[in-house]
C-alpha positions, 0 to 999 in steps of 0.5 A, spaced: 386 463 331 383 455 333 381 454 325 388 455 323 391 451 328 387 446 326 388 447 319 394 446 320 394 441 325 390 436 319 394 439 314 400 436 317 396 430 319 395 427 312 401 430 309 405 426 312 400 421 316 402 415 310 398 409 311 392 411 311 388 412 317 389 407 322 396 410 322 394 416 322 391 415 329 397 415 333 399 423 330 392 425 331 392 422 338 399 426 339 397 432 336 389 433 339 390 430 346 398 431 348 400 438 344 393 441 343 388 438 349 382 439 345 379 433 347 381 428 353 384 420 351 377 419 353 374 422 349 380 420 343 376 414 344 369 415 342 371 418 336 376 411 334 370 407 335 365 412 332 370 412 325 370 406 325 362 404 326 361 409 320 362 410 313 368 412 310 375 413 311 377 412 319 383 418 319 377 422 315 372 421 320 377 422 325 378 429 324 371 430 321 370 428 329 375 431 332 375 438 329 367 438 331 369 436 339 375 442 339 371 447 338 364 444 342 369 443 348 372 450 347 364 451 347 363 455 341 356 454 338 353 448 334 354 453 327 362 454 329 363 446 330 361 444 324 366 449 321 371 445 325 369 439 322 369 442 315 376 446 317 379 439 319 377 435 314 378 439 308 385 440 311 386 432 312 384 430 305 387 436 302 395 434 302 392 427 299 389 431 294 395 434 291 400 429 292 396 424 287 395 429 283 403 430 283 405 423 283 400 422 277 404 426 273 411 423 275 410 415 276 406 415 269 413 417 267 418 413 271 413 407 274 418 401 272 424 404 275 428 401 279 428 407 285 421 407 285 420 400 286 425 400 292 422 407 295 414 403 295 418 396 298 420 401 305 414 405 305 409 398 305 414 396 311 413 404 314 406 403 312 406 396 317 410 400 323 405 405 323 399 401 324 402 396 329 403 402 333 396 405 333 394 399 335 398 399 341 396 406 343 388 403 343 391 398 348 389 403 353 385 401 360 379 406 357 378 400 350 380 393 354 380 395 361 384 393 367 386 387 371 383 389 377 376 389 374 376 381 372 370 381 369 370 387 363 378 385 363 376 378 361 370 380 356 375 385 352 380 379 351 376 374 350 373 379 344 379 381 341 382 373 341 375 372 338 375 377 333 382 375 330 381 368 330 374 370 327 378 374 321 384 371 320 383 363 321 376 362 319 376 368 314 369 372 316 368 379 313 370 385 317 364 388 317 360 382 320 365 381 326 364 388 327 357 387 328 359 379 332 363 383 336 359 389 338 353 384 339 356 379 343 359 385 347 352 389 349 350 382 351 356 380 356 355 387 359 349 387 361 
């Protein structure tokens, strides 16, 4: 029963999780942590961070992950997890999958008319509202911390500062201010 409900949580997920994967993360969040509790918000987490660290598309390795974790924590052997992150991600691209495929067939047809130009100017500012707010819900005391604690509260505000300013004003690679960041926090840390 699980594999069909994550099926077709996934499959809901990246039918109507445009944007990409950063926006896909809050529906995800919502969907395996609020509704379903397969994983914890820490857990939640780990598997944002883990996606981003590896190659690929977040959303894609986010459900690769979380299909793996709810069935690890609903404590189904190594073999059944793995085909909970099979089962996700299959469902999470298959949407994606058949969507271009149609879309191929009708823009070939109508790519210059006036509609379509304005349905794709509201999806790119759709596209922005999606991905402000999964970076709101990743503002959580579990990724920056709180207050209390000065010390991992002023790092992780330090390093957010930073790597904005590192990105946007003095234009270093993404993957090099990972990497940046990542270093500097391991050292701040210790």
């Amino acid at each position: 029963m699980i594999f069909l409900q994550l099926f077709y949580v996934f499959f809901k997920i990246g039918l109507f999780g445009f944007g990409g994967g950063y926006a896909m993360l809050s529906m995800i969040q919502g969907e395996v942590v609020a509704n379903h509790h397969w994983i914890t918000t820490a857990q939640f987490t780990d598997i944002v961070a883990i996606s981003q660290s590896t190659p690929g598309p977040i959303g894609i390795n986010s459900a690769t992950y979380v299909g793996y974790m709810a069935f690890s924590n609903a404590g189904y052997p190594l073999y059944m997890s793995v085909l909970g992150s099979l089962t996700a991600t299959l469902a999470v691209v298959l949407p994606s999958f058949l969507l271009v495929l149609l879309a191929l067939k009708i823009l070939k047809r109508y790519c210059n008319h006036p509609v379509v130009e304005y349905i794709f100017s509201v999806l790119r500012l759709a596209v922005v509202g999606l991905i402000g707010g999964a970076a709101l819900m990743l503002l959580t005391a579990e990724n920056f911390g709180t207050p209390d604690d000065r010390w991992q509260y002023g790092i992780s505000i330090f390093l957010f500062v930073a790597a904005f300013v590192g990105t946007y004003v003095f234009k270093i690679h993404p993957i090099r201010m990972i990497c940046l960041c990542g270093i500097a926090g391991f050292f701040l840390y210790i």
